[in-house]
OpenMM code with the backbone's topology and positions (N, CA, C; nanometers):
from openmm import Vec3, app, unit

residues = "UNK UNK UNK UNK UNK UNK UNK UNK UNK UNK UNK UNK UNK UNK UNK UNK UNK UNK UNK UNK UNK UNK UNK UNK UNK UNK UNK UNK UNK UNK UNK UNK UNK UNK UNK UNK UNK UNK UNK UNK UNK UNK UNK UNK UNK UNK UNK UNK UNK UNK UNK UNK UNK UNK UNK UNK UNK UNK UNK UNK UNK UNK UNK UNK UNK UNK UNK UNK UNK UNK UNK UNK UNK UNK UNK UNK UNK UNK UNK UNK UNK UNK UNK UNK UNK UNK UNK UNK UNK UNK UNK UNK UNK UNK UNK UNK UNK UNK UNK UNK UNK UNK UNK UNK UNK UNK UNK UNK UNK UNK UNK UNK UNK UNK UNK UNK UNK UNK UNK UNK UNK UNK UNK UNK UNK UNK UNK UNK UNK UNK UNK UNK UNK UNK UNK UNK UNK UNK UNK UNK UNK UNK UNK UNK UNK UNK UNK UNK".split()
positions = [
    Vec3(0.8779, -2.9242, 1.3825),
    Vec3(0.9249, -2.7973, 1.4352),
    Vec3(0.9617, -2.8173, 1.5813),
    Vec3(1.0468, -2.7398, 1.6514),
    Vec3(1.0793, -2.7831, 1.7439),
    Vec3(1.0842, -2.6611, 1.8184),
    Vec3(1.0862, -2.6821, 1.9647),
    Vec3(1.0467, -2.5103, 2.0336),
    Vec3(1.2143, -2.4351, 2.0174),
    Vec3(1.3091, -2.4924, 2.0108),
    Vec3(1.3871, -2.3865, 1.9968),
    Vec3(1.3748, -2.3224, 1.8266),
    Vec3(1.3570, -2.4120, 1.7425),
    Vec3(1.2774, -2.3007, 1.6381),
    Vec3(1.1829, -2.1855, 1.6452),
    Vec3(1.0939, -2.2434, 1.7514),
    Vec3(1.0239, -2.1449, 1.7919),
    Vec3(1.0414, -2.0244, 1.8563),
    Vec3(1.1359, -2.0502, 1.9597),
    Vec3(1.2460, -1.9877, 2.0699),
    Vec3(1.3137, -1.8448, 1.9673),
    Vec3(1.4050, -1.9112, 1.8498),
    Vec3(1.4682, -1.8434, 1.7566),
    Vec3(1.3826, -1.7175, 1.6981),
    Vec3(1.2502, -1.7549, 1.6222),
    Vec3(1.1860, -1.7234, 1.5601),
    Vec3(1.1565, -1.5917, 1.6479),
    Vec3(1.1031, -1.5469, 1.7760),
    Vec3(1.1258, -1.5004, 1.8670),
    Vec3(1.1917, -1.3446, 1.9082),
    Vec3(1.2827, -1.4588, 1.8809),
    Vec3(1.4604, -1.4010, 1.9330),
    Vec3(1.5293, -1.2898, 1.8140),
    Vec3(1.5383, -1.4094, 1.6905),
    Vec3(1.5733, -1.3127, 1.6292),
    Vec3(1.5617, -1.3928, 1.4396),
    Vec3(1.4784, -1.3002, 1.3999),
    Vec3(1.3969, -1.3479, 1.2852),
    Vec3(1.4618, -1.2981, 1.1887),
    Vec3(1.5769, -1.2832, 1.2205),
    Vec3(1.6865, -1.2663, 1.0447),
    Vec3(1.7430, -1.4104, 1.0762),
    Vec3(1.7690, -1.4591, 1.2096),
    Vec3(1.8588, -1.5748, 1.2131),
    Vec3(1.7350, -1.7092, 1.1525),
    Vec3(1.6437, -1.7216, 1.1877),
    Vec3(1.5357, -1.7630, 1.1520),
    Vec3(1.5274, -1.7635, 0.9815),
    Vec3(1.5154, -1.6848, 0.9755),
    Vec3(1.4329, -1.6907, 0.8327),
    Vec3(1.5778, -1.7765, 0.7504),
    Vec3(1.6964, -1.6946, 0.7962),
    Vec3(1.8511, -1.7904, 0.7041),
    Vec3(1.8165, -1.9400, 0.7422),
    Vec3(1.7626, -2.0032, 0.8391),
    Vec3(1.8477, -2.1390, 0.9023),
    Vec3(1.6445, -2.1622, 0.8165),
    Vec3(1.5454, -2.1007, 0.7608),
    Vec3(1.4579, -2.1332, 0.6901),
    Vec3(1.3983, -2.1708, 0.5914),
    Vec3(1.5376, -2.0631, 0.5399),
    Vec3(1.6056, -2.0934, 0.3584),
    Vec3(1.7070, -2.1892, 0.3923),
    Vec3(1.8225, -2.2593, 0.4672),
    Vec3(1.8751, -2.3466, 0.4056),
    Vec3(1.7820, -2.4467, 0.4789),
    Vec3(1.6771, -2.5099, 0.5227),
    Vec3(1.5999, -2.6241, 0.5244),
    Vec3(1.5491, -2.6344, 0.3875),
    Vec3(1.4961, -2.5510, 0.3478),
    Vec3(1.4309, -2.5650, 0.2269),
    Vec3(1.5139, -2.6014, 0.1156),
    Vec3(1.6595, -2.5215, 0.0880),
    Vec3(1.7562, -2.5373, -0.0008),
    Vec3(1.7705, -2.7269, 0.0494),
    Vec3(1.8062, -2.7359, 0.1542),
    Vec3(1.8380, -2.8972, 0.2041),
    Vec3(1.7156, -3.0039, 0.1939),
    Vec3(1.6117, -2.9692, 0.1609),
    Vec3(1.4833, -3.0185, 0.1233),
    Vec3(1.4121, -3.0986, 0.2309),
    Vec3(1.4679, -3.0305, 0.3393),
    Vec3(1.4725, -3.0741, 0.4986),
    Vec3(1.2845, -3.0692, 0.5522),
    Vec3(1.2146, -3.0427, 0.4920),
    Vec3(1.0338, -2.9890, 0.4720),
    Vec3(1.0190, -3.0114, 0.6570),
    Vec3(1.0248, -3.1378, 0.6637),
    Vec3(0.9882, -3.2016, 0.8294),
    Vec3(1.0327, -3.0851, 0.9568),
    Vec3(1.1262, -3.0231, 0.8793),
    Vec3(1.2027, -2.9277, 1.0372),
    Vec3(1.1357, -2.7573, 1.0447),
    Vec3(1.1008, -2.7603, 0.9071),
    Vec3(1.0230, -2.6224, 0.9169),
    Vec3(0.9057, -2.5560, 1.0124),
    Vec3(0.9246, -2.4357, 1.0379),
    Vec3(0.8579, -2.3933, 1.1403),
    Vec3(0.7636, -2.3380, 1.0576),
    Vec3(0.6232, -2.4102, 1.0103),
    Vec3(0.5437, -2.3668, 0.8761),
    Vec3(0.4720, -2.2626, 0.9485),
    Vec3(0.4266, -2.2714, 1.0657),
    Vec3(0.3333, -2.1695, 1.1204),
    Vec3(0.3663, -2.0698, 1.1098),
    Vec3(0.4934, -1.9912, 1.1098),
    Vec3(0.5843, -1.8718, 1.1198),
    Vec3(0.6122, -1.8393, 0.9937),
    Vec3(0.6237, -1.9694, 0.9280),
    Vec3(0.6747, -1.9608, 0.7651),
    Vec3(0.5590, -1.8798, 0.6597),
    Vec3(0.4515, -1.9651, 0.7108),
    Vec3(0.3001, -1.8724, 0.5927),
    Vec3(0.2878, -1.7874, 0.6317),
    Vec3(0.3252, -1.7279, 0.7756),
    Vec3(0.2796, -1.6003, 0.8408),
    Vec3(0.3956, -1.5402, 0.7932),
    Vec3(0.5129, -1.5335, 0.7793),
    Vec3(0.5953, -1.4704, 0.6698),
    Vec3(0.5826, -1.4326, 0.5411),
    Vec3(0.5393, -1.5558, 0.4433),
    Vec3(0.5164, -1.5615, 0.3441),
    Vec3(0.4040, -1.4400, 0.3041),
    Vec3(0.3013, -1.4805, 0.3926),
    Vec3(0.2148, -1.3493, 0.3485),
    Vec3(0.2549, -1.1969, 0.4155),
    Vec3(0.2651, -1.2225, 0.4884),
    Vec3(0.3212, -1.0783, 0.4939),
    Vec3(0.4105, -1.0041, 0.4139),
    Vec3(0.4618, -1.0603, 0.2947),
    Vec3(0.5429, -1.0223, 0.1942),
    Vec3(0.4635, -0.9807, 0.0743),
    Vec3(0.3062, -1.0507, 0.1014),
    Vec3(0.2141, -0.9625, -0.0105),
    Vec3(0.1630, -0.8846, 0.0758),
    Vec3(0.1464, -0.8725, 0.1605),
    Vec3(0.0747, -0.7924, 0.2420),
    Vec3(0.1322, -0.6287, 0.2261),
    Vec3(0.2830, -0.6449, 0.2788),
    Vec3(0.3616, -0.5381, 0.2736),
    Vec3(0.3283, -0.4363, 0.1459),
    Vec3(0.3846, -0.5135, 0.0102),
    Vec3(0.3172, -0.4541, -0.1139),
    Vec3(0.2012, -0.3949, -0.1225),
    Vec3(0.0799, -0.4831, -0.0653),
    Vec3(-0.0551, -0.4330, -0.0708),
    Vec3(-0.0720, -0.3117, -0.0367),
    Vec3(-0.0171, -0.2954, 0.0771),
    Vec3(0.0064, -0.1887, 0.1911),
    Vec3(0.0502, -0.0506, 0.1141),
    Vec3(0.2227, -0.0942, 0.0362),
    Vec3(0.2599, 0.0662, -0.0396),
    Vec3(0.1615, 0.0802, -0.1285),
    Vec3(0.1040, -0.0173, -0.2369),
    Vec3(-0.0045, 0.0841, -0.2835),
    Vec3(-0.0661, 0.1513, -0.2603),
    Vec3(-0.1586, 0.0847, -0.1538),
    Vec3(-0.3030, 0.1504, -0.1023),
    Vec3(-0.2851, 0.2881, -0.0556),
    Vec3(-0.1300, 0.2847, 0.0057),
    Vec3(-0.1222, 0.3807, 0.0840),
    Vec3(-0.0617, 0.5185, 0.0082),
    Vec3(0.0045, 0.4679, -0.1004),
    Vec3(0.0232, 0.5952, -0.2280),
    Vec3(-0.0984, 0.6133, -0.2900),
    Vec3(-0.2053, 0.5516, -0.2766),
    Vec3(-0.3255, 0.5829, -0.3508),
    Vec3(-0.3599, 0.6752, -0.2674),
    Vec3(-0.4227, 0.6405, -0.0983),
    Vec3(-0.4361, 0.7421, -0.0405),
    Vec3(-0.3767, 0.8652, -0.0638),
    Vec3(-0.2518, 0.8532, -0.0185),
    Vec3(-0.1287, 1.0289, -0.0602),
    Vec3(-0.2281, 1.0560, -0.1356),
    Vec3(-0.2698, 0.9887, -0.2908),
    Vec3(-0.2910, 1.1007, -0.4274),
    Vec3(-0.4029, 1.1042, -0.4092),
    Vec3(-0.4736, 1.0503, -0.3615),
    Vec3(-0.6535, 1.1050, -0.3390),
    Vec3(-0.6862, 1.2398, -0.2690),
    Vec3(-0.5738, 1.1857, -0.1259),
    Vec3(-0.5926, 1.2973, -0.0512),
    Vec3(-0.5971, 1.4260, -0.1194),
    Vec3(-0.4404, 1.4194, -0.1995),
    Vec3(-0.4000, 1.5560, -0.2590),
    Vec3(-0.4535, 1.6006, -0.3900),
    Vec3(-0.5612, 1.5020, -0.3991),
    Vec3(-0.6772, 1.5431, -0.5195),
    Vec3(-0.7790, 1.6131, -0.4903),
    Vec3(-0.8210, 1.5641, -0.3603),
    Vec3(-0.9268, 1.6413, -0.2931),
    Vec3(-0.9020, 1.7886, -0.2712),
    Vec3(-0.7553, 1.7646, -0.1990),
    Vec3(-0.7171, 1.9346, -0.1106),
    Vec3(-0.7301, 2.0269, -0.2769),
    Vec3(-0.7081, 2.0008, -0.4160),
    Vec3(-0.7033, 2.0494, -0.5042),
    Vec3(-0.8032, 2.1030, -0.5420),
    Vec3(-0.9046, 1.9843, -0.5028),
    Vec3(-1.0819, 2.0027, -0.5861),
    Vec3(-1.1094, 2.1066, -0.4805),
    Vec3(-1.1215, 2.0670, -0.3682),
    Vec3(-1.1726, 2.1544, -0.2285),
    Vec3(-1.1308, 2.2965, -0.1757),
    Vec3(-0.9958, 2.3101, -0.1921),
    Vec3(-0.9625, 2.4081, -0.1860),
    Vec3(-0.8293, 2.4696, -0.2560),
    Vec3(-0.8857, 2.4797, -0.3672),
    Vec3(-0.8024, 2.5483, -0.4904),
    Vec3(-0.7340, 2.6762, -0.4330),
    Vec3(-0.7675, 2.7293, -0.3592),
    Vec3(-0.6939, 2.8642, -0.3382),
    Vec3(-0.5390, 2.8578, -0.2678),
    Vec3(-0.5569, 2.7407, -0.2118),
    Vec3(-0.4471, 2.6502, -0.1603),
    Vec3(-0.3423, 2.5744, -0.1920),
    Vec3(-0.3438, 2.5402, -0.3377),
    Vec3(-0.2978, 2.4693, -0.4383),
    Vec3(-0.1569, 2.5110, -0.4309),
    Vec3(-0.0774, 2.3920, -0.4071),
    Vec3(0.0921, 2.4454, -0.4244),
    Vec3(0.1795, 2.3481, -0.4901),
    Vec3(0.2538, 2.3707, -0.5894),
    Vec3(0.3511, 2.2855, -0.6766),
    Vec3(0.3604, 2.1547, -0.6432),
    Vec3(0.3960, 2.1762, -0.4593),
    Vec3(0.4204, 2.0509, -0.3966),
    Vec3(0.3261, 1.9205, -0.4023),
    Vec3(0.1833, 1.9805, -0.3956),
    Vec3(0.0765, 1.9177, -0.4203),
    Vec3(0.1207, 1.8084, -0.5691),
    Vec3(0.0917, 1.9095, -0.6673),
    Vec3(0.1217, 1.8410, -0.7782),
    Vec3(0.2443, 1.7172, -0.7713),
    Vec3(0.3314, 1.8008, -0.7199),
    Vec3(0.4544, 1.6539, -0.6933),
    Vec3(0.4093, 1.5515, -0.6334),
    Vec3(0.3217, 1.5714, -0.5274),
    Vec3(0.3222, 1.4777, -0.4546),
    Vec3(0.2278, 1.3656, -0.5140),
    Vec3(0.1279, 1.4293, -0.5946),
    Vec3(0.0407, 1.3057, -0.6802),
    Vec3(0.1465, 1.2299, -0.7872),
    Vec3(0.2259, 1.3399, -0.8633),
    Vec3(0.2746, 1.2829, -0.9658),
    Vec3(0.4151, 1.1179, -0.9055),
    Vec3(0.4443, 1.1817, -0.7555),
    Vec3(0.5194, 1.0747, -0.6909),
    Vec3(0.4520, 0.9478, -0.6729),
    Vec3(0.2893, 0.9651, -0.6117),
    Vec3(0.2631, 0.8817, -0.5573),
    Vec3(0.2126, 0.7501, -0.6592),
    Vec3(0.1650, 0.8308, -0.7944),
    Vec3(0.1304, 0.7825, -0.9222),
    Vec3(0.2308, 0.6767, -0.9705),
    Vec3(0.3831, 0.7620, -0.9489),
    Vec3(0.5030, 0.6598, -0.9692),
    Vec3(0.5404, 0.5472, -0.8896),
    Vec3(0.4921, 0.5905, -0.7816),
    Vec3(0.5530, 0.4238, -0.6961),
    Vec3(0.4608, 0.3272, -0.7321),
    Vec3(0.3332, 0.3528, -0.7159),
    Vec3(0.2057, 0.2549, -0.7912),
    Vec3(0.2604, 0.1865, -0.8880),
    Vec3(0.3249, 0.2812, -0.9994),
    Vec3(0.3663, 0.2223, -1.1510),
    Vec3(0.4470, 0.1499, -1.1339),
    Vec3(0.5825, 0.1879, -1.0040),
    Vec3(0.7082, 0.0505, -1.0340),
    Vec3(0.6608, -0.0663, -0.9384),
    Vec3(0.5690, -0.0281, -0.8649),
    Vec3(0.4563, -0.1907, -0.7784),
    Vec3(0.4221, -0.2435, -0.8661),
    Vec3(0.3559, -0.1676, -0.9495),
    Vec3(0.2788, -0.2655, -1.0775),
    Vec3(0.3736, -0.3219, -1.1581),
    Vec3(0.4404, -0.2421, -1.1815),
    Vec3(0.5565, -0.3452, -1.2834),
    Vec3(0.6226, -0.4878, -1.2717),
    Vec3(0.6415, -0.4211, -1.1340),
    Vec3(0.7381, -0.5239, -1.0434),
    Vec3(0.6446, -0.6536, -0.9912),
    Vec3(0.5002, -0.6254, -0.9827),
    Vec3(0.3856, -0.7016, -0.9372),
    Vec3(0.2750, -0.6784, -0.9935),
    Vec3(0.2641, -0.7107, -1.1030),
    Vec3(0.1070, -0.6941, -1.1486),
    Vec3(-0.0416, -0.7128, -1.1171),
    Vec3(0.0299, -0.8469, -1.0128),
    Vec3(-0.1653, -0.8937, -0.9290),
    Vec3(-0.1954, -0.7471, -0.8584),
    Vec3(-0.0844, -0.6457, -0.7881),
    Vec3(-0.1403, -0.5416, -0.7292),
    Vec3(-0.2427, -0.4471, -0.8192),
    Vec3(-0.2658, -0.4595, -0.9036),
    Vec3(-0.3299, -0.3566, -0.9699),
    Vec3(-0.4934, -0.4407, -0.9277),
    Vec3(-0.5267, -0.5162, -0.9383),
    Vec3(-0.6371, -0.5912, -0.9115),
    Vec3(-0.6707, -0.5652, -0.7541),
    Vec3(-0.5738, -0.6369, -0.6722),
    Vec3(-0.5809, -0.5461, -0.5115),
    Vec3(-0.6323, -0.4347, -0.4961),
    Vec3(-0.5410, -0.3060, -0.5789),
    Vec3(-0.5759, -0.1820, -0.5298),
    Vec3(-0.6942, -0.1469, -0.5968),
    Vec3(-0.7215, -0.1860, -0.7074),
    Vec3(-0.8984, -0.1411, -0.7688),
    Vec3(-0.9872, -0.2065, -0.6171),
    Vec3(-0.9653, -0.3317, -0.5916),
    Vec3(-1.0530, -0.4001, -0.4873),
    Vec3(-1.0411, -0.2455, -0.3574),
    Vec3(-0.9563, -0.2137, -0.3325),
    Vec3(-0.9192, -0.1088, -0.2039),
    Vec3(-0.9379, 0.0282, -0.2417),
    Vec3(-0.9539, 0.0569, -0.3884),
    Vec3(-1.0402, 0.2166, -0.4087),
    Vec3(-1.0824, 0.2580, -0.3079),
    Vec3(-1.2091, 0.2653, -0.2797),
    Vec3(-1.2839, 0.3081, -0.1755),
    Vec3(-1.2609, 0.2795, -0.0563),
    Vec3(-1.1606, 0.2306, -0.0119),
    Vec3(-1.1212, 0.2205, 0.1248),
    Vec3(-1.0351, 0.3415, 0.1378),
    Vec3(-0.9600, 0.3208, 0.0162),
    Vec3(-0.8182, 0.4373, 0.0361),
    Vec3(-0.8881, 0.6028, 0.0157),
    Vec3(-0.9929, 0.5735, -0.0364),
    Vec3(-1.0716, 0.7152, -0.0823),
    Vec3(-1.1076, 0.7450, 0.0659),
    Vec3(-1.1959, 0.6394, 0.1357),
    Vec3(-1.2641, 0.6932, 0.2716),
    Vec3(-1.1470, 0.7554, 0.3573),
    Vec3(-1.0130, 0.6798, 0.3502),
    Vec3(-0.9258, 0.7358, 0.4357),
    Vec3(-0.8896, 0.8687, 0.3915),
    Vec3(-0.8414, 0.8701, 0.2264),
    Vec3(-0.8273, 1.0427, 0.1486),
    Vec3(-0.8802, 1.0909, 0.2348),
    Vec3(-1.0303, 1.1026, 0.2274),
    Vec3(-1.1187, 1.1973, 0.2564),
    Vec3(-1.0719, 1.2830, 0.4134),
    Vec3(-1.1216, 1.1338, 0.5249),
    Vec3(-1.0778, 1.1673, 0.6445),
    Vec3(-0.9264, 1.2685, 0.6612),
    Vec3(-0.8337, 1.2269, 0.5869),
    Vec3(-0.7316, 1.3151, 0.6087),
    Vec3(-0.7055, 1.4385, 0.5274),
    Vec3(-0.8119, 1.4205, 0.4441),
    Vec3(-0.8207, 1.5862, 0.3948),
    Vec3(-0.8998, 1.6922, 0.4474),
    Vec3(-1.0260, 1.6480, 0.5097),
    Vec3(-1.0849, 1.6973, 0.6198),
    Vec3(-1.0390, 1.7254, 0.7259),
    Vec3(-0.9180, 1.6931, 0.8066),
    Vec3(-0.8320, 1.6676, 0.9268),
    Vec3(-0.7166, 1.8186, 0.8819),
    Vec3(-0.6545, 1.7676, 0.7233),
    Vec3(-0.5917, 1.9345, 0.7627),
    Vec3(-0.6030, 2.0174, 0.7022),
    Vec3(-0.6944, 2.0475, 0.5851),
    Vec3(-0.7951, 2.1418, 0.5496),
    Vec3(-0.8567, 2.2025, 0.5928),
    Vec3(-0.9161, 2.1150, 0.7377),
    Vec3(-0.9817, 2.1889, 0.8446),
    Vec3(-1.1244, 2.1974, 0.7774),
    Vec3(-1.1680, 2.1971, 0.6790),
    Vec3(-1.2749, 2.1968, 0.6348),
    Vec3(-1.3974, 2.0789, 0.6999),
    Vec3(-1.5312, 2.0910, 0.7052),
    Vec3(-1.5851, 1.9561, 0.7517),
    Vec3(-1.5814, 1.8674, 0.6472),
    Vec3(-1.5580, 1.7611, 0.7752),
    Vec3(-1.5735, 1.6212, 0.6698),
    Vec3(-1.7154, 1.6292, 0.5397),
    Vec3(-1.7895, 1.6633, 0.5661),
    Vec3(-1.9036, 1.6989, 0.4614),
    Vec3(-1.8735, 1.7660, 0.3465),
    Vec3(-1.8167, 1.8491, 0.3527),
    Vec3(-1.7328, 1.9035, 0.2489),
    Vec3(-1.6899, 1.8098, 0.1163),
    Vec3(-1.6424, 1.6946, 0.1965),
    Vec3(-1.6157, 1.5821, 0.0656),
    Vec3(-1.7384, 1.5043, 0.0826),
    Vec3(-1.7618, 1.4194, -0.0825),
    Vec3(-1.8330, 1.3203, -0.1148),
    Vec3(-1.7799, 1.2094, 0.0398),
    Vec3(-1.9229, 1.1449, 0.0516),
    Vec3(-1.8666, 0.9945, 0.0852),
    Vec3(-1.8220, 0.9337, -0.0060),
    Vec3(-1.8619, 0.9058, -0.1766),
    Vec3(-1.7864, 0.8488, -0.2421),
    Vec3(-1.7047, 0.9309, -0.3293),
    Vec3(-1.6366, 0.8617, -0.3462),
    Vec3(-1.4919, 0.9030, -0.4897),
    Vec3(-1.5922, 1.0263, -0.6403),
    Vec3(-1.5808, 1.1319, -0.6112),
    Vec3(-1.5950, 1.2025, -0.7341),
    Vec3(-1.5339, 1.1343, -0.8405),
    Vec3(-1.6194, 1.1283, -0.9535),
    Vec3(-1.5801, 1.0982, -1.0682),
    Vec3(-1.4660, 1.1372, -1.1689),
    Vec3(-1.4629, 1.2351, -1.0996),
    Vec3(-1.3351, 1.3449, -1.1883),
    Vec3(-1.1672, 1.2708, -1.1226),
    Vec3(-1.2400, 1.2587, -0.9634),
    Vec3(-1.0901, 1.2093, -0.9266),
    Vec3(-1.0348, 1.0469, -0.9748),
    Vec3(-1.1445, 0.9984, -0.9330),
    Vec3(-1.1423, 0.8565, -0.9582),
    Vec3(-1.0914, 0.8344, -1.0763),
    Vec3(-1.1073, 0.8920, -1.2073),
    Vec3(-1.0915, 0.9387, -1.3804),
    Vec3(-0.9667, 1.0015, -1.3941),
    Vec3(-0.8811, 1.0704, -1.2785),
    Vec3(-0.7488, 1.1405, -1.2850),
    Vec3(-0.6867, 1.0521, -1.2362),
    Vec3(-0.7188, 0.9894, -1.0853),
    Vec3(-0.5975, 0.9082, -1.0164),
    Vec3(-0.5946, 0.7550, -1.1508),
    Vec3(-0.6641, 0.7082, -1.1778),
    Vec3(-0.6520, 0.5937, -1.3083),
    Vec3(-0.5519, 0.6493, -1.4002),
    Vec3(-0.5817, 0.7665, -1.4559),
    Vec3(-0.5342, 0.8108, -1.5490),
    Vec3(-0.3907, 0.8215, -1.5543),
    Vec3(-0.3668, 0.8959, -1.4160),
    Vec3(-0.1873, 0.8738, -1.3930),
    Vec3(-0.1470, 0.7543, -1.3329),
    Vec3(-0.1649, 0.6778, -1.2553),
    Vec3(-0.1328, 0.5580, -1.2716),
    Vec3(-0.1329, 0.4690, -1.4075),
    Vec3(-0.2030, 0.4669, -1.5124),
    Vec3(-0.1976, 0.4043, -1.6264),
    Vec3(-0.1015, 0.5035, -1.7317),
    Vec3(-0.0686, 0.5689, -1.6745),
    Vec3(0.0120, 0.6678, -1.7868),
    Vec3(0.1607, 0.6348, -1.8372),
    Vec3(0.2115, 0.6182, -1.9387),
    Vec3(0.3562, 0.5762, -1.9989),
    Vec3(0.4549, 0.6646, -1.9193),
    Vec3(0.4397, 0.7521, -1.9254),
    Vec3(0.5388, 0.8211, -1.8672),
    Vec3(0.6116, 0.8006, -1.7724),
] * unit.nanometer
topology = app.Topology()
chain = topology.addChain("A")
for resn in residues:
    res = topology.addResidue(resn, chain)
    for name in ("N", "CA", "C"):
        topology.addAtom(name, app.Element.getBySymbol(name[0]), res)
């Protein structure tokens, strides 16, 4: 690797990543800037990891505001689980190891639900479980595994 690879990388990381793919296409291995390269590489599962977890959150959240305060309940709600259910499904399709990820990140994405359903519910954080109610945990599976 050489510092104006490095320089580039930098500068400007669309030009980078092209002159990264044709080393590799050229089977050029010796010129690669690998340090930048795995730190790319993963960040491309990372990214994925990321839209799940973070549509899981959306539908937790908007499971809670449902359980918690029903009087509140608006269509949009419903859309917004039934959306967030769908992007999960074309991640999974498109990537199946994510489904294993996001079971591992349940309860992370739940602790965050929570926090942000408490935040604009206004309700206290006490209000929700520290952990995942069973009912939700049993709904958000449910539409994510659903054909539809």
């Amino acid at each position: 690797m050489t510092t104006n690879t490095r320089t580039l990388y930098d500068r400007d990381v669309v030009e980078w990543a092209d002159r990264q793919a044709q080393l590799l296409r050229d089977g050029r291995f010796d010129l690669l800037d690998l340090e930048n390269l795995i730190e790319e590489v993963e960040d491309v599962g990372n990214r994925h990891r990321d839209k799940v977890k973070s549509q899981l959150k959306r539908m937790l959240w908007h499971l809670l505001k449902i359980k918690y305060q029903p009087s509140k309940h608006t269509d949009s709600w419903d859309i917004t689980i039934v959306d967030a259910a769908n992007q999960i499904k074309d991640e999974f399709e498109d990537r199946p190891s994510l489904r294993r990820h996001l079971e591992e990140s349940f309860d992370l994405c739940y602790k965050r639900a929570r926090r942000d359903a408490a935040n604009e519910t206004r309700l206290d954080i006490s209000t929700f479980p520290m952990q995942c109610p069973e009912s939700i945990r049993v709904k958000a599976w449910e539409l994510i595994n659903s054909d539809d």
